[in-house]
C-alpha positions in Angstrom: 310.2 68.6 142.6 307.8 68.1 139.9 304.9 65.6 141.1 303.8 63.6 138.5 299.8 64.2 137.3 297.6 61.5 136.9 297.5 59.7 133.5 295.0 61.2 130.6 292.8 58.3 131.1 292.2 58.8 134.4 291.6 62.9 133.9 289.3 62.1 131.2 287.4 59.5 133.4 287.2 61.8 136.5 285.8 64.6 133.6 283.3 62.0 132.9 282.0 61.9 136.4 282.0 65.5 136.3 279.8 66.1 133.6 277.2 62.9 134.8 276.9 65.4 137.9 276.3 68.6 135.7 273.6 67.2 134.4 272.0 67.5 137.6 272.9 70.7 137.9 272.5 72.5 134.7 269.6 73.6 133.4 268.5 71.4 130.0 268.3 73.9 127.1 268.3 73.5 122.9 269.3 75.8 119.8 267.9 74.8 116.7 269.9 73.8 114.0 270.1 74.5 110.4 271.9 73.3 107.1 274.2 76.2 105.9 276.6 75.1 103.0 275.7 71.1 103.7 276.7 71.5 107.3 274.1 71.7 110.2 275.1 74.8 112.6 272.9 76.4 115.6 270.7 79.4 115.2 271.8 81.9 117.7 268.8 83.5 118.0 266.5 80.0 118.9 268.0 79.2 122.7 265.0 77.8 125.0 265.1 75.9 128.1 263.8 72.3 127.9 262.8 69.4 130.4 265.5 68.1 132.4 267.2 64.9 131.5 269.6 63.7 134.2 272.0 61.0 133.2 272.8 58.0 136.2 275.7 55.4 137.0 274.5 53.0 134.4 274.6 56.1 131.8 277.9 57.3 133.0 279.3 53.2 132.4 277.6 52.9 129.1 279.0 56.4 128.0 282.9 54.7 127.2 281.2 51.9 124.7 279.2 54.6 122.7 281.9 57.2 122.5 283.9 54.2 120.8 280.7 54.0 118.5 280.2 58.1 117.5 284.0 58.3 117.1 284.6 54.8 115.3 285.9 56.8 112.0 288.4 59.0 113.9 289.5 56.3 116.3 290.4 54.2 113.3 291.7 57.0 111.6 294.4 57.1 114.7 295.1 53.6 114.2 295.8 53.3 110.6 297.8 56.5 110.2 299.3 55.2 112.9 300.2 52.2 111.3 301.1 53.8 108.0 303.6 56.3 109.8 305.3 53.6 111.5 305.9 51.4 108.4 307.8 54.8 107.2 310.0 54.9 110.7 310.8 50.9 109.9 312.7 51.5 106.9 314.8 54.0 108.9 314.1 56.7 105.9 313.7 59.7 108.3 316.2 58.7 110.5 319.0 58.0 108.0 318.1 61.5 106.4 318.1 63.4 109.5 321.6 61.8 110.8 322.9 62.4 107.0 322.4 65.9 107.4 324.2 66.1 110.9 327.0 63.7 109.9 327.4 66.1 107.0 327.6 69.2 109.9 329.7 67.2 112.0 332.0 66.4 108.7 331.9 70.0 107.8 332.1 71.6 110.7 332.3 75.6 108.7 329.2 75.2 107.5 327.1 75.3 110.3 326.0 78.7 109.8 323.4 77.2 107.0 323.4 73.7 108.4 321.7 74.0 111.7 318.7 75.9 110.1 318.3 73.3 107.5 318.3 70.5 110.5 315.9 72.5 112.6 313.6 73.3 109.5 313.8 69.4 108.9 312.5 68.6 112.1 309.5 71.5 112.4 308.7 69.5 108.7 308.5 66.3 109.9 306.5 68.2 113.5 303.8 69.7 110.9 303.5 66.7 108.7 303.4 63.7 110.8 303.6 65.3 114.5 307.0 64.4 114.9 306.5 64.1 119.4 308.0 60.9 121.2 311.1 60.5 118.4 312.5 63.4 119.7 313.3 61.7 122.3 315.9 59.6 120.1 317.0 62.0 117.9 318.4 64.3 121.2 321.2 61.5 121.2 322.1 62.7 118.0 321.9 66.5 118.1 323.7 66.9 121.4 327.4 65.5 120.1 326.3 67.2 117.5 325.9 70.8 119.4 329.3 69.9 121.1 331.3 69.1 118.2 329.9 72.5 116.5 331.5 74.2 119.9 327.7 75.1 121.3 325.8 73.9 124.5 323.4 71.0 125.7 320.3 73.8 125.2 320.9 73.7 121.6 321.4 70.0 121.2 317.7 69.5 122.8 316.4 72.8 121.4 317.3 71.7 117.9 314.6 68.6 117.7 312.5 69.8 120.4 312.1 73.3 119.7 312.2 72.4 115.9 309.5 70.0 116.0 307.3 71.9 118.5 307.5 75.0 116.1 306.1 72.3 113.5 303.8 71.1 115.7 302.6 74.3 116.5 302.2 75.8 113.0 301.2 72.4 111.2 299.6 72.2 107.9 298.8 68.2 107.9 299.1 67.2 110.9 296.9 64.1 110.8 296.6 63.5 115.2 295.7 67.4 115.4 294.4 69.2 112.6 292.9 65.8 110.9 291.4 65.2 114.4 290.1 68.5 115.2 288.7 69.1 111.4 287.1 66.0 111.5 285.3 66.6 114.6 284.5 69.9 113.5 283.0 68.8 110.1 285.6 70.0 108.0 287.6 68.6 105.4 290.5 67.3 106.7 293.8 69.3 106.2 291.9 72.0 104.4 292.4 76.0 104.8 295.7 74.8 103.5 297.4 77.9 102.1 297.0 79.7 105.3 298.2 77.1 107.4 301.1 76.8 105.1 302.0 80.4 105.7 301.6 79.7 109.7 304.5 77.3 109.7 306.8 79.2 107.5 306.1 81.9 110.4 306.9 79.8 113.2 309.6 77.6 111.8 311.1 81.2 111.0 310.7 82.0 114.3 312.4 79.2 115.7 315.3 79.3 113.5 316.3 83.0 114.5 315.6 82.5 118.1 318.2 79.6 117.9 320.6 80.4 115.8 320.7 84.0 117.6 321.9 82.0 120.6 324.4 80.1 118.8 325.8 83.7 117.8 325.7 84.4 121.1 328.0 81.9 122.5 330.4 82.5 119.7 330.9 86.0 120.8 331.3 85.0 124.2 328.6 86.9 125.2 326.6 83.5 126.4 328.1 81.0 128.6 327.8 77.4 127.5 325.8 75.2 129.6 327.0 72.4 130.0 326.1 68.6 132.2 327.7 65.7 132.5 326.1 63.6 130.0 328.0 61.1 127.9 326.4 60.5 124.1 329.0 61.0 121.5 328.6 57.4 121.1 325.5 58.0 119.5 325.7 60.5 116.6 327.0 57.0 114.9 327.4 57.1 110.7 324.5 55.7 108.7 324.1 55.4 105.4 321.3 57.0 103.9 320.5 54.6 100.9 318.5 54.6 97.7 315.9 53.3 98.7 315.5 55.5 101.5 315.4 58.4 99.6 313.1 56.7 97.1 311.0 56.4 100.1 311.2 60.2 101.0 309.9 61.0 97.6 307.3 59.0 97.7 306.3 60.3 100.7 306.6 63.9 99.7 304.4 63.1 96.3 302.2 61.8 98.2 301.7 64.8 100.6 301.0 66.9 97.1 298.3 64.2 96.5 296.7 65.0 99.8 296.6 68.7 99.1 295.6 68.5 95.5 292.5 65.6 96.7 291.4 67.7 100.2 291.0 70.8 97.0 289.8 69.2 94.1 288.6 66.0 95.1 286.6 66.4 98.2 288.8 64.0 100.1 287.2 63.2 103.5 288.7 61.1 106.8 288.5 57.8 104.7 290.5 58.9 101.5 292.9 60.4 103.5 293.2 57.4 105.7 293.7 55.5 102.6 296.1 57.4 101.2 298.2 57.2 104.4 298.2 53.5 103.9 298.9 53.1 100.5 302.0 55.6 101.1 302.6 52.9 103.7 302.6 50.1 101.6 304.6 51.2 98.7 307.1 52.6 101.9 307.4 48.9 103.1 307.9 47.1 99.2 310.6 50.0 98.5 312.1 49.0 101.7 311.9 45.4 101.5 310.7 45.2 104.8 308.6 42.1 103.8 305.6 41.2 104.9 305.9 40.1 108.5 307.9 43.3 109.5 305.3 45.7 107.6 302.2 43.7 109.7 304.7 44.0 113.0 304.8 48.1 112.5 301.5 48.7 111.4 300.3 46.4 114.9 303.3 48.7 116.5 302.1 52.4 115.1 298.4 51.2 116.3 299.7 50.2 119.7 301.4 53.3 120.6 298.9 55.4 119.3 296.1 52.9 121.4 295.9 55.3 124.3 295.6 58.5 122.5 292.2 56.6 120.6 291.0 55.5 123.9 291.4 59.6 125.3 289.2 59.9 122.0 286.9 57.5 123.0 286.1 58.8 126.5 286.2 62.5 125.0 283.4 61.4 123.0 281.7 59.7 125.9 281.6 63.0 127.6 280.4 64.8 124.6 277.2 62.3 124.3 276.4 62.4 128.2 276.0 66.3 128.1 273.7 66.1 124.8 271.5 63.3 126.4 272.0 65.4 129.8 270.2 68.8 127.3 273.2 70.9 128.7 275.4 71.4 125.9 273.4 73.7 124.7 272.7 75.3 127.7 276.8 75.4 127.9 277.1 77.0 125.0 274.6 79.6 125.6 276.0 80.6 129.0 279.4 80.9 126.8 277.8 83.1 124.5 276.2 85.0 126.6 279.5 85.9 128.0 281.1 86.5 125.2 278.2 89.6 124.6 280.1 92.5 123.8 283.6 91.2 122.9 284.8 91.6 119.8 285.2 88.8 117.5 289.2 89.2 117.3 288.9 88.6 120.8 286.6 86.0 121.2 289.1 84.2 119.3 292.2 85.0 121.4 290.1 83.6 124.6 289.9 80.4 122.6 293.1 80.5 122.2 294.1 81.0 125.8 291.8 78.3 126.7 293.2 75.8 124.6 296.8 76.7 126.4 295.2 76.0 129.9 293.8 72.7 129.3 296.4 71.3 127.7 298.3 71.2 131.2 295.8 69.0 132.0 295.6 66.9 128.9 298.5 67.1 127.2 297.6 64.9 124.1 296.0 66.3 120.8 294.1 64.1 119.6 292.3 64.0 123.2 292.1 67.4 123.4 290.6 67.9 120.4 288.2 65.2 121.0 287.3 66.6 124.1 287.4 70.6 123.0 286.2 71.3 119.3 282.6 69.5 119.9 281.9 72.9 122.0 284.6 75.2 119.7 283.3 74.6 117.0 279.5 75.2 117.7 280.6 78.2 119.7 282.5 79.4 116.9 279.3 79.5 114.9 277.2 81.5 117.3 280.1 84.2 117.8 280.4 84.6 114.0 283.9 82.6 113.8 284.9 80.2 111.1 285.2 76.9 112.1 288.7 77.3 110.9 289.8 79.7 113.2 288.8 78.2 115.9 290.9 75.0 114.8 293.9 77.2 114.7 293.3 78.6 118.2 292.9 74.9 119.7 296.2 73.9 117.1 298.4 77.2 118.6 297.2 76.0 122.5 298.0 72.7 122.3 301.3 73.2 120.3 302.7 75.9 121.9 302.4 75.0 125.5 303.4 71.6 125.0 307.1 72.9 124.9 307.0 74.0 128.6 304.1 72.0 130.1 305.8 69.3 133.1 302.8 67.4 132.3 304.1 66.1 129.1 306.0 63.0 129.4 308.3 64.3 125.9 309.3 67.9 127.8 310.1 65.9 130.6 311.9 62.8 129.2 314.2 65.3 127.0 315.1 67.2 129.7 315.5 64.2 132.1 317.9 62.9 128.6 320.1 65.8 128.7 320.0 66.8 132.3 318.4 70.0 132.2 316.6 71.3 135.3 312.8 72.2 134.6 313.2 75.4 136.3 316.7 76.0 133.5 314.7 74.9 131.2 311.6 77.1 131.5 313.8 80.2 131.5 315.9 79.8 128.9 312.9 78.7 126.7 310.0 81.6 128.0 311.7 84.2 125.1 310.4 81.9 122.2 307.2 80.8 123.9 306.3 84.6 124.3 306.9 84.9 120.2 305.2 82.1 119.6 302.7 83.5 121.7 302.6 86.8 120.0 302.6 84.9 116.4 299.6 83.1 117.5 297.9 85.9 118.6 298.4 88.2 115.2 298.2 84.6 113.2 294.3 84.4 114.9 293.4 88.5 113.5 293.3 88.1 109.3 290.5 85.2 109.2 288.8 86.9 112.1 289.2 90.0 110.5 289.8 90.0 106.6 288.5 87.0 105.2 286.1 83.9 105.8 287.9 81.3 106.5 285.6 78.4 106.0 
């Protein structure tokens, strides 16, 4: 049995008595900094210790409040997307065209050798787009009848959503809770290196597809047996309409991602426009839906709400981030990291990134945290080991994403599983073959802007 860990909050706190006691302990040191291309990055070649400057008990309570402070932008980046994304759930636009496509399958049952790709490539959109996480949970209720009536198993039912949206999640290219996050903290435009990223997620959505639908194959020639439990949901694969206005709404949304790539490029679009824009597409979401104005106010306080604790894990990652400066040891960190890093090649440097991101995320299992808590000390590192900023956003985007398909410290691997009545230990073994590509992907995905370009 699987005990439960403690809540991120609590993690994050315990980190930030951690790091009030490392400043104790840990040399004070500085790099100086310089402006290269309008951004201030550290001289590798300027390291000196400095006087010691331990933080105390009133620095470690005062370090919550001015997190909130440095981070304001971000946090209320969080919030409003938030909002925006949840005014877009209201009118039931994703939903209806998600459950169109599988009444359609379920209708048609022949022509699920090009259906179930379309549905799982729907979901790793809507994972690389707006992090599609916690509605999996709902949308299992759907894609198991609908994995049943198409003769398959309970594994593809959840691995259609899950897996789908992981894959998404994984190889996102405007993600606004990971890569927006992490790009903001790391002083890049939000959402750019787009064309790259654009190529990850064909990659991994590819990836996902054949590793599913080869298993499907598998248990039409017999050559699988179906797993099968004893859960009762046909109930739920229920007919809905998928109106006009929905798919009005779907346009919308989809002209307004083009508008987001075309400002990040052309326009110089920073955290706010993007905010903005998110709002807007919001907005015209709610008047096409006639939600009215009550209902549109109710999600946007609802979207906030649920994405409250992931600000708050923001918050208290910034906390920790300004009692190491005032404590003179981030640099010293960063120094020792270095330092260890002497010798290894770049294309390796980035693959322990990588690796690194993978382990914490057992422990936080939250982007936005983790970003919040990781790229302050990626990102600077990533300067003195001669790694674009980018890169190092797609190592921390690969660990996180990857990992969260198999980590039993995520409350949406669990609940899913705890949905369809699949044992961890089932699920972790039928699952390890496409976490081990994914794996693989990443690392390759890491080589060509290490290795052939600058990706800045």
């Amino acid at each position: 049995m699987i005990k439960r860990l403690p809540d991120t909050l609590v993690i994050i706190f315990f980190i930030l008595i951690v790091f009030t006691l490392l400043t104790w302990i840990i040399p004070a040191g500085n790099y100086d900094r310089v402006l290269v291309n309008g951004r201030e990055v550290i001289d590798p070649d300027t390291f000196s210790y400095s006087e010691q400057n331990p933080q105390g008990l009133f620095d470690l309570l005062k370090a919550p409040i001015e997190g909130f402070q440095s981070a304001a932008q971000i946090i209320a980046f969080i919030l409003l997307v938030g909002g925006a994304f949840a005014i877009i759930n209201k009118t039931g636009a994703i939903d209806a065209a998600l459950q169109y496509v599988v009444q359609y399958s379920l209708k048609y049952p022949q022509s699920k050798k090009w259906i179930l790709p379309i549905i799982i490539s729907l979901f790793s959109l809507s994972g690389a787009t707006f992090g599609m996480s916690e509605e999996v949970l709902v949308f299992v209720l759907i894609t198991i009848p609908l994995a049943r009536a198409l003769n398959y198993d309970v594994l593809v039912g959840v691995a259609i959503p899950f897996l789908g949206a992981g894959a998404g999640f994984a190889g996102a290219f405007a993600n606004p809770f990971t890569i927006g996050v992490a790009q903001g903290i790391a002083e890049l435009a939000p959402f750019s290196g787009m064309e790259y990223r654009l190529l990850v997620w064909l990659i991994f959505t590819l990836a996902v597809n054949i590793f599913i639908i080869r298993y499907c194959n598998l248990l039409d020639k017999g050559k699988r047996k179906h797993y099968l439990t004893d859960i009762k949901l046909t109930e739920s694969a229920e007919n809905t309409d998928f109106t006009r206005r929905q798919k009005l709404i779907l346009t919308s949304f989809g002209l307004g991602l083009v508008l987001l790539i075309y400002g990040v490029n052309s326009w110089d679009w920073y955290i706010s426009e993007i905010a903005a824009l998110f709002v807007g597409l919001g907005i015209i979401s709610g008047i096409i839906g006639k939600l009215g104005m009550q209902k549109t106010i109710d999600a946007i306080v609802e979207g906030a709400k649920d994405l409250m604790p992931a600000a708050l894990v923001v918050a208290l990652s910034k906390g920790i981030l300004i009692l190491a400066t005032d404590g003179n040891i981030i640099d010293t960190i960063l120094h020792s990291l270095a330092s260890l890093s002497e010798g290894i090649p770049d294309y390796a440097s980035i693959q322990v990134m990588f690796f690194v991101q993978s382990a914490l995320n057992f422990f936080l299992p939250s982007g936005s945290g983790q970003a919040a808590l990781t790229m302050p000390i990626m990102a600077p590192l990533s300067d003195i080991l001669g790694i674009g900023r980018q890169t190092a956003v797609l190592a921390f985007q690969f660990g996180d994403g990857i990992s969260n398909l198999i980590i039993p410290t995520s409350g949406v691997t669990m609940g899913v599983l705890s949905i369809a009545k699949i044992p961890y230990e089932k699920w972790l073994k039928w699952a390890l073959p496409i976490i081990v590509i994914f794996t693989i992907l990443a690392m390759i995905l890491l080589l060509p802007p290490v290795l052939f370009f600058n990706w800045v």
